[in-house]
PLY file of the C-alpha trace (Angstrom):
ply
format ascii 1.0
element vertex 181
property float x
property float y
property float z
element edge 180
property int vertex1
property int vertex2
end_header
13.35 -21.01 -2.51
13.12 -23.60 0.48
15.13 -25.94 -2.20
17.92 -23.23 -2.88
16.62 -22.33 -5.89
18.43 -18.83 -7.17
15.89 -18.04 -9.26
12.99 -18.00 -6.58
14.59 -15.68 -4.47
15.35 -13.56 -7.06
11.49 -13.80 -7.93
10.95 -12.69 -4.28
13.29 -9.93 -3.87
11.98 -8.31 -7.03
8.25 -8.63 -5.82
9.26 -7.48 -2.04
12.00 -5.15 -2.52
10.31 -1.73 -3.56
7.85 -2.88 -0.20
10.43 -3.31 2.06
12.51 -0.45 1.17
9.72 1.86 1.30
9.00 0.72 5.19
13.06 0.98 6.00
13.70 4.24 4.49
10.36 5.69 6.10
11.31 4.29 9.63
15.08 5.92 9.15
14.40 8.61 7.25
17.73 7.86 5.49
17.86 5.88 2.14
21.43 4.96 2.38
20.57 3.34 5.67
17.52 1.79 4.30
19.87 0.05 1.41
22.00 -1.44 4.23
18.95 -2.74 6.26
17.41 -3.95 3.15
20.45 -6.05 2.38
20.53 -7.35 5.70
17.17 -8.48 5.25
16.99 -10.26 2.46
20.63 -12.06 3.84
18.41 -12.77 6.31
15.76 -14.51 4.32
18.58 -16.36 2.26
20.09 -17.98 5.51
16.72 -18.54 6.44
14.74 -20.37 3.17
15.56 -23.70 3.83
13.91 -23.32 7.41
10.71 -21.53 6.47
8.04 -23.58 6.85
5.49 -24.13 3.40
2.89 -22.17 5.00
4.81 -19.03 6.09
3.67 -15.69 4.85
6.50 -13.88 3.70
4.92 -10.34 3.73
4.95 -10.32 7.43
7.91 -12.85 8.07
9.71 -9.99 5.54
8.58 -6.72 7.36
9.34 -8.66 10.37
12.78 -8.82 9.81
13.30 -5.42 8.19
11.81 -4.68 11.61
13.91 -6.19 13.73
16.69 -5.54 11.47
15.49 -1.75 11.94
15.55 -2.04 16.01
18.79 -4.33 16.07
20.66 -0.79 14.45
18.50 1.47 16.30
20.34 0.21 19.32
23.99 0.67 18.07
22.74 4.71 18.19
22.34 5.93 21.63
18.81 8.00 21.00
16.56 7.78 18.28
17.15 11.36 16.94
20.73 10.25 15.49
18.72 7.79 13.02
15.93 10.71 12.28
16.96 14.04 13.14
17.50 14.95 9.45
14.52 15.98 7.85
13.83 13.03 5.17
14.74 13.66 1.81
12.55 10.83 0.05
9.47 11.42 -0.87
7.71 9.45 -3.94
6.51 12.52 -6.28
3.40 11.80 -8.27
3.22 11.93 -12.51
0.92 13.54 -14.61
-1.48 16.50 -13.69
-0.70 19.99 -14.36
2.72 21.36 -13.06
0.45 23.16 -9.53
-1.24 19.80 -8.99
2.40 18.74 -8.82
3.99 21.15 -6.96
0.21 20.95 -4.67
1.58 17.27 -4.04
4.81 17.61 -3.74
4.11 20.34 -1.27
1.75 17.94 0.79
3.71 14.74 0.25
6.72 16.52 2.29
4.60 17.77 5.20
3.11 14.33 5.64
6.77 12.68 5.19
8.11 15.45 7.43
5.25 15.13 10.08
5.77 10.99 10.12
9.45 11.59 10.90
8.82 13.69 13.40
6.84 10.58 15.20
7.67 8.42 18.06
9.26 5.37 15.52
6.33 2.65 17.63
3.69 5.46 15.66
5.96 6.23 13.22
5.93 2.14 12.18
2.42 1.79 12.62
1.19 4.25 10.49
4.13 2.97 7.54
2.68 -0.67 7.81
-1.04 -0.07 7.60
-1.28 3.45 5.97
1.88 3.19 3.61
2.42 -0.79 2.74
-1.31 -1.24 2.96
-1.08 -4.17 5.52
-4.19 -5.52 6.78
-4.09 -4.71 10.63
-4.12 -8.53 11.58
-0.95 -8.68 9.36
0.69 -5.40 10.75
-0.18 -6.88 14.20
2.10 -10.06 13.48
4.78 -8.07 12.01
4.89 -6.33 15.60
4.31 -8.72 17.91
0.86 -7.07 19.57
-2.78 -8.28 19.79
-4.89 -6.69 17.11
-6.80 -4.64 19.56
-3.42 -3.32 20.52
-2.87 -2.55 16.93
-6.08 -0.86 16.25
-5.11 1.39 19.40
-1.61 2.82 18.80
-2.93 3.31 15.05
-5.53 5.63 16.45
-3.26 7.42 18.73
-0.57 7.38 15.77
-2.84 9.26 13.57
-4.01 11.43 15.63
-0.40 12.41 16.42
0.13 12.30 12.94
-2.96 14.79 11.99
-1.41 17.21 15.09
2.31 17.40 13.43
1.07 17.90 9.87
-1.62 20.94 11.12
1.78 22.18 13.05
3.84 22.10 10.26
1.41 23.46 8.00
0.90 26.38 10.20
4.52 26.72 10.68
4.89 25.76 14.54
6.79 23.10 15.61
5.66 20.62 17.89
8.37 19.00 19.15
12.34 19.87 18.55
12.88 15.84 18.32
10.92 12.27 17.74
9.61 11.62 21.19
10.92 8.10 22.72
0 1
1 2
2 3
3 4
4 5
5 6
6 7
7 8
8 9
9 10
10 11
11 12
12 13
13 14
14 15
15 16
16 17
17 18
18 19
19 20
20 21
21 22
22 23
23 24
24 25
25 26
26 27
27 28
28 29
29 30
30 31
31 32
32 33
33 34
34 35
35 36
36 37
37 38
38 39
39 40
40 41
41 42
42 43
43 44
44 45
45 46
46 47
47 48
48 49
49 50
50 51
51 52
52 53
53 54
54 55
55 56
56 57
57 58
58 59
59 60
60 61
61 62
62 63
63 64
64 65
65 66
66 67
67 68
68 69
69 70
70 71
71 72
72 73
73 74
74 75
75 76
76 77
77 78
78 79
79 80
80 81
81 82
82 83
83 84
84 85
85 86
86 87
87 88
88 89
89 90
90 91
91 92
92 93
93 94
94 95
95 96
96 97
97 98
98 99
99 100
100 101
101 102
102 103
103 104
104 105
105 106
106 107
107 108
108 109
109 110
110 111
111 112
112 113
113 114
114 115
115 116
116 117
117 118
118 119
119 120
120 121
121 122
122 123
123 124
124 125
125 126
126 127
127 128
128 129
129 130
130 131
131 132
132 133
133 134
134 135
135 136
136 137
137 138
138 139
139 140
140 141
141 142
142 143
143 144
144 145
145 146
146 147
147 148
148 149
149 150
150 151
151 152
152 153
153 154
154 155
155 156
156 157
157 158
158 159
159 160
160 161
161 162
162 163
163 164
164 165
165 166
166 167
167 168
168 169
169 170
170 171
171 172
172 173
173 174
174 175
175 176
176 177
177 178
178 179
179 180
């Protein structure tokens, strides 16, 4: 890819893609968003290839750029509620199982998708690094910038957060009207 070979990035934006779209349309909560910071992205990475040094992970040099792709858009909004206000329609159903283990998970999947929205986006991104794209912590520490122990701590508090909207929801209280800052 360093070489400008078309065929290597394609080879890397079919292995990364699903990844990185998953994070960006979990930290918007809009899929049609996510597409455009997804493109971005991996424009990013092509400007970029010839520059990357041999060593250079590109799972976190990847989510770091969705990230700061993310932020970088976040700031043409004036608050984070006009990115996440909508409830998120995306959810990833599961197959197979009998059509109430279905609607079961379907039923939680939304409430935990729901809940994360409802997050702060520094918990909200936390918990979609580690818990959804299954990031080591060291790795989900690079992608943001912060010490691990820093990591390990705002992934506690996330989930805890996280545990607190889902009972809410699931009891039918709300929270919070909005993400808090």
């Amino acid at each position: 890819m360093r070489d400008g070979d078309p065929a290597a990035f394609d080879e890397v934006y079919a292995r990364f893609r699903p990844a990185v779209f998953g994070y960006l349309v979990r930290m918007c909560g809009r899929r049609d968003l996510a597409e455009d910071l997804l493109q971005d992205t991996f424009v990013r990475l092509a400007e970029h290839a010839p520059a990357l040094a041999g060593d250079t992970r590109l799972t976190c040099w990847l989510y770091t750029v969705a990230r700061n792709v993310f932020i970088s858009q976040y700031r043409r909004y004036r608050t984070w509620c006009e990115l996440a206000r909508e409830e998120n329609p995306w959810f990833c159903p599961r197959d197979g199982g009998t059509p109430l283990d279905a609607a079961v998970g379907s039923e939680s999947v939304r409430v935990l998708e729901r809940a994360l929205m409802r997050l702060a986006p520094q918990a909200r991104e936390v918990i979609v690094l580690v818990g959804g794209e299954m990031l080591a912590p060291r790795e989900a520490a690079e992608v943001l910038g912060i010490a691990p122990e820093a990591l390990r701590q705002r992934l506690s508090r996330a989930r805890a957060q996280l545990a607190a909207e889902m009972k809410a929801i699931e009891a039918g209280k709300e929270i919070r009207d909005e993400p808090a800052d």
